[in-house]
C-alpha positions, 0 to 999 in steps of 0.5 A: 389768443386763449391760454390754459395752464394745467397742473397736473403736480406740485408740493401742495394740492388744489383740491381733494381728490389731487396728490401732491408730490414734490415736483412739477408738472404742467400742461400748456394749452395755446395755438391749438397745441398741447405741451407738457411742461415737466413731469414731476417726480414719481406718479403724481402727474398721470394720477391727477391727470386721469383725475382731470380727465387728461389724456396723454395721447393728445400731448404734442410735445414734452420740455423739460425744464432742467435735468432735476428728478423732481422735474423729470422722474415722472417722464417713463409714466408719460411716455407709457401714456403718449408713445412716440413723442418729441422732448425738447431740453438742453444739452446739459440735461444728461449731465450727472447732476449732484447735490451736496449741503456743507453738512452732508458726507456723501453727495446725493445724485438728483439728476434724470432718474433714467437712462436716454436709451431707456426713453427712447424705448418709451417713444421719446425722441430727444431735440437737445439744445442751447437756443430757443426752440421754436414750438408754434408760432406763439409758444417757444422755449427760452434756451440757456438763460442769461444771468444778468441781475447782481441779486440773483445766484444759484446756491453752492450745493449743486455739482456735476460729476465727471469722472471721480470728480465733483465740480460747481454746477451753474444749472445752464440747463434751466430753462422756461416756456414763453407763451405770446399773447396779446395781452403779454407773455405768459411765462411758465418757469421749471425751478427758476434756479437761474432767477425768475427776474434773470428769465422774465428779463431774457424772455423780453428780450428774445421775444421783443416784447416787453409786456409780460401778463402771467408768471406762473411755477418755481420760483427757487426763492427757497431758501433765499434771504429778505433782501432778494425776495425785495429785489424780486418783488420790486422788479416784478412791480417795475416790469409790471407783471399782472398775475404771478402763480408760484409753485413748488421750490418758492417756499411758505415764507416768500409765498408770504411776501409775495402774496402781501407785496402783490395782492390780488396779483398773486395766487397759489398755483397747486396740482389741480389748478386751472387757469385760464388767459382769454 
């Protein structure tokens, strides 16, 4: 079965012509579907894509990775360009996401930068929840996703507000995108702020298979310290994983690491980029 992935948004561009813009934005191309995954935060992604010649309208659904702007706040555009469509996320994607850094006053608001009326004006039709999504017969969501690594945690900055009140956010709705291949999984990654190691290990297990061929987008390895970015790197050898792109949250310094520890498995994963699984 052939993949293509196409980012369409990302921190740094591929090529000249391309916008970069922080956030994500991809397009995945697999049993004859097209999914968005993500739709960056501003216009980048519709700019780039009329710049690869994508039309919007052959788009056959939209998943949003989590609730974060940068992920979501170019989801209006996209609905101006596809109509009426179906957005699979979590729940928890219409929590009122915050953050707060120790040496911050206020706490900063980065949840969806739009109101679910507002969309489903815009043609989008909400599929909300916690299990796996099923989108065809290869490709599916991963739904909550498990913390089971004694390395892996979300940083102390991120909050919902309820009411007046602040309180610790464990992102649940952090989710991935799993493409079956015989080859392996592809797994596409939002933030990856519940772990890249945390999602490929629950991708194994809820799909059954244990070869995973292709990672690509944030890692959140930014700004985690040298020992997890061993961890990491030693578990992506042991699972064996063939080609990792990394994109957005990953950071200079563990794209670093990563591209020294893995070679020619690795690359940077840039608006503009294409890549193909045949």
């Amino acid at each position: 079965m052939k993949v293509k992935l196409i980012t369409l948004c990302e921190n740094t561009a591929a090529k000249p012509g391309f916008i970069s813009e922080w956030g994500w934005s991809i397009i995945v191309q697999a049993d004859d579907l097209n999914v968005l995954f993500d739709t960056g935060g501003n216009f980048a992604a519709v700019r780039n894509a009329d710049r690869l010649g994508v039309d919007f309208r052959t788009i056959n659904k939209i998943v949003l990775s989590h609730a974060h702007a940068d992920h979501t706040g170019g989801l209006r555009e996209v609905l101006r360009r596809t109509g009426e469509i179906e957005v699979i996320a979590h729940p928890a994607v219409w929590e009122l996401k915050y953050t707060k850094r120790p040496y911050e006053k206020k706490a900063a608001f980065i949840g969806v930068p739009f109101t679910r009326e507002e969309l489903e004006l815009f043609g989008a039709s909400f599929k909300l929840s916690k299990e796996p999504v099923q989108i065809s017969e290869n490709i599916m969501t991963t739904g909550e996703i498990l913390v089971t690594t004694d390395f892996e945690a979300i940083e102390p900055i991120f909050y919902v507000k309820e009411k007046d009140t602040l309180r610790y956010d464990s992102i649940p709705d952090d989710l991935a995108l799993i493409v079956k291949t015989e080859k392996g999984l592809v797994i596409i990654l939002g933030c990856g702020h519940r772990g890249i190691i945390n999602t490929i290990y629950h991708a194994q297990n809820i799909t059954g298979e244990k070869k995973v061929h292709t990672v690509v987008g944030g890692t959140h390895l930014f700004p985690k310290t040298d020992e997890q970015i061993d961890k990491t790197i030693a578990a992506l050898k042991k699972i064996g994983v063939k080609k990792i792109g990394v994109s957005h949250c990953t950071g200079f310094h563990a794209s670093m690491r990563l591209a020294q520890a893995l070679g020619d498995k690795f690359f940077l994963n840039s608006a503009g980029t294409i890549y193909n699984l045949d």
